[in-house]
C-alpha positions in Angstrom: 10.7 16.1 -5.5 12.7 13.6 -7.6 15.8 15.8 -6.2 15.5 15.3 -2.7 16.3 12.2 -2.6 20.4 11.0 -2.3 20.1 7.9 -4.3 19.8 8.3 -8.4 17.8 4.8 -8.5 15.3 6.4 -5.8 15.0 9.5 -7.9 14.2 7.3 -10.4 11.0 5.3 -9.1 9.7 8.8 -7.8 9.6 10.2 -11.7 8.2 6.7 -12.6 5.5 6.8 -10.2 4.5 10.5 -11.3 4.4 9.2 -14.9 1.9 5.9 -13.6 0.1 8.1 -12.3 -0.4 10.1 -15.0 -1.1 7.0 -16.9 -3.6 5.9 -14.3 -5.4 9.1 -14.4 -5.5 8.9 -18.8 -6.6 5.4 -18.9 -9.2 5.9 -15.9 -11.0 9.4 -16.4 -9.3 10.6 -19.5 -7.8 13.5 -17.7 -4.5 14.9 -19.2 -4.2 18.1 -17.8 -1.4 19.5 -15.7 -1.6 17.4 -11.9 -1.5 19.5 -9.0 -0.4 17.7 -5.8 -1.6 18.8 -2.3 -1.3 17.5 0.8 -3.6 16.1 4.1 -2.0 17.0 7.5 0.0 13.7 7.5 1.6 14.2 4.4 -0.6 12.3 2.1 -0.7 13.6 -1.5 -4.2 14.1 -3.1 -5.3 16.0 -5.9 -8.6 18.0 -6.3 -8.7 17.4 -10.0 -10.2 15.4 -10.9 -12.8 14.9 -8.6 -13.6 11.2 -6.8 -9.7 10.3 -8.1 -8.1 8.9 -4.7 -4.7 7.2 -5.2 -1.7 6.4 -3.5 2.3 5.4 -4.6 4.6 3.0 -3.2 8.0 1.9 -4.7 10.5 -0.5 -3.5 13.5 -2.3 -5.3 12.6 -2.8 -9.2 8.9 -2.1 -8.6 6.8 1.2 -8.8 3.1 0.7 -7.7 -0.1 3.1 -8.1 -3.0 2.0 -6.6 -6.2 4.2 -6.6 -10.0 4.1 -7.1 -12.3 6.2 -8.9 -15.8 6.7 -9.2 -17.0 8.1 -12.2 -21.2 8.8 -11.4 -19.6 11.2 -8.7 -21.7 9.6 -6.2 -18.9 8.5 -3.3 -17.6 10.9 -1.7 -14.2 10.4 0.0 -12.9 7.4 -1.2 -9.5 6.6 0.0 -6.9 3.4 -0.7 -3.3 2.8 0.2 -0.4 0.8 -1.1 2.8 -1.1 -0.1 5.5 -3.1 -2.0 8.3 -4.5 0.1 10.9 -6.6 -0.8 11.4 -9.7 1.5 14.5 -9.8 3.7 16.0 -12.3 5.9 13.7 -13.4 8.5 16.9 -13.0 10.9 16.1 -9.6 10.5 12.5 -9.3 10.8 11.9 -11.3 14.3 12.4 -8.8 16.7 10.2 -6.6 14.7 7.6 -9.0 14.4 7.8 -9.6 18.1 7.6 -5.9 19.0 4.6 -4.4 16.7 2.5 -7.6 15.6 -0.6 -8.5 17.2 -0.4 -12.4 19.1 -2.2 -13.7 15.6 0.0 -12.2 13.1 3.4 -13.8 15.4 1.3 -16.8 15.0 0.5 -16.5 11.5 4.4 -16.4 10.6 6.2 -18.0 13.7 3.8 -20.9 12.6 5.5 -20.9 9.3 7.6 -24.1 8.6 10.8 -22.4 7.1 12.9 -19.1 7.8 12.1 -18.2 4.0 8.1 -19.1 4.5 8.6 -16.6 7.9 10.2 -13.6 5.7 7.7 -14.3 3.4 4.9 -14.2 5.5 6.2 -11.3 7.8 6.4 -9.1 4.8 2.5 -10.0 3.7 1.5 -8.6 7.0 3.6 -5.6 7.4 2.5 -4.6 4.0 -1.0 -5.4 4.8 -0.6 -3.2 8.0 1.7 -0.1 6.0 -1.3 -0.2 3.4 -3.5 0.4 6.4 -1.7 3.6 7.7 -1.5 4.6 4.1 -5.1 4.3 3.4 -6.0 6.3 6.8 -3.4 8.9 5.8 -2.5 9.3 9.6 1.2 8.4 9.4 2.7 7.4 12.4 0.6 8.9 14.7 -1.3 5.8 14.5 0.9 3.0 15.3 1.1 -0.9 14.2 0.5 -2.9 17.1 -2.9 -0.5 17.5 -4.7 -3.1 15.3 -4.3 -6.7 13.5 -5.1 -7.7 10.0 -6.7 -11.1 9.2 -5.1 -11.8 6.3 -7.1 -14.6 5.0 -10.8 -12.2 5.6 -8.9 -9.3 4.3 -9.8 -7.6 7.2 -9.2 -5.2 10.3 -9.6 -5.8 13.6 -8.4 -2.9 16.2 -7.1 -4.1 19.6 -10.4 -4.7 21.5 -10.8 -6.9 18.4 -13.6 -4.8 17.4 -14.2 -5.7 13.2 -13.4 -2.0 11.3 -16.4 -1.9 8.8 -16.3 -1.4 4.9 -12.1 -1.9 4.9 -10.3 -4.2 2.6 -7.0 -5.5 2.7 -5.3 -7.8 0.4 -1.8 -8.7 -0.4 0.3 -10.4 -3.6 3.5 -11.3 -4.0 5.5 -10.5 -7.0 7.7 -13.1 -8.3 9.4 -14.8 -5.0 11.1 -11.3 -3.9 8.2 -9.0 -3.3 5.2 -8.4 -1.6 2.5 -5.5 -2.0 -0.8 -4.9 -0.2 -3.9 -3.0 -1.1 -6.4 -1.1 1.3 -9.9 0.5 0.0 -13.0 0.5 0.6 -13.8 -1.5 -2.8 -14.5 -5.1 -2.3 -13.2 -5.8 -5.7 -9.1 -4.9 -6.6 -7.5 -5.7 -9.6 -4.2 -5.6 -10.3 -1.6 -5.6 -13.4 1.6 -5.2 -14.7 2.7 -2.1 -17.2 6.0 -2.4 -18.3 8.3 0.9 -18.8 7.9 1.0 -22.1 4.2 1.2 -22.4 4.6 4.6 -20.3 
């Protein structure tokens, strides 16, 4: 997989996130074996080992990010998150985007912001909140961003009848003053930390 890609730094973060994950799966179920990664229709990866393990991978810049959720009793059945780091760019960049694919109350969230940095800022939050969405539904593009809003201080969806989508969290967290990354799953509760490279 690592090989596909053109840029050495890319190939990089892809073998990095494959050993989080296997770090993940250690630390949260004590599985060790050999992981064997399939696929839903959309592309999302998903192992069947072991079972009520749902995860999801996201890398951008100097961060590699693994989110997932699992339920050791065995007793929920098709849990599902998603995960998106971005670094912040120039707002100059971001406008017409934000114009084109953000609900009215997301261009008011950032256009309401007092400075271009404050706008990038805040347009990253919610396009990682929405990316996390997609990535959580494991639909792709086939369901596309202006098709719903998220609320970011609720942590919530709303699709565009503005109709509340039940038992779905968001939340989002910057990293340092460069990054952004958002969290979807049906957990109420996330928690997040930092493992350096050398602890892997």
């Amino acid at each position: 997989r690592a090989e596909r890609y053109r840029c050495q730094e890319d190939a990089g973060r892809c073998i990095l996130a494959e050993v989080l994950l296997r770090f993940c799966l250690k630390e949260a179920c004590g599985y060790s074996e050999q992981i064997v990664t399939q696929y839903h229709e959309h592309g999302k990866p998903f192992i069947k080992k072991p079972e009520n393990f749902a995860y999801n991978i996201s890398h951008s810049g100097d961060w590699v990010l693994v989110a997932y959720t699992y339920d050791a009793s065995g007793t929920v059945k098709d849990a599902k998150v998603g995960v998106d780091v971005e670094k912040i760019r120039k707002f100059t960049n971001c406008e017409k985007l934000t114009i084109r694919f953000f609900a009215e109350e997301e261009q008011e969230y950032i256009f309401s912001a007092k400075s271009d940095a404050e706008k990038a800022a805040r347009f990253t939050q919610i396009w990682t909140l929405k990316e996390s969405y997609l990535k959580y539904l494991g639909c792709g593009l086939s369901e596309s961003l202006e098709s719903f809003a998220v609320d970011v201080a609720a942590g919530q969806i709303r699709d565009v009848s503005g109709k509340l989508v039940e038992d779905v969290r968001v939340r989002s967290f910057a990293l340092g003053e460069e990054y952004y990354f958002s969290v979807c799953s049906n957990e109420q509760d996330i928690t997040t930390r930092v493992i350096p490279v050398q602890a892997l």
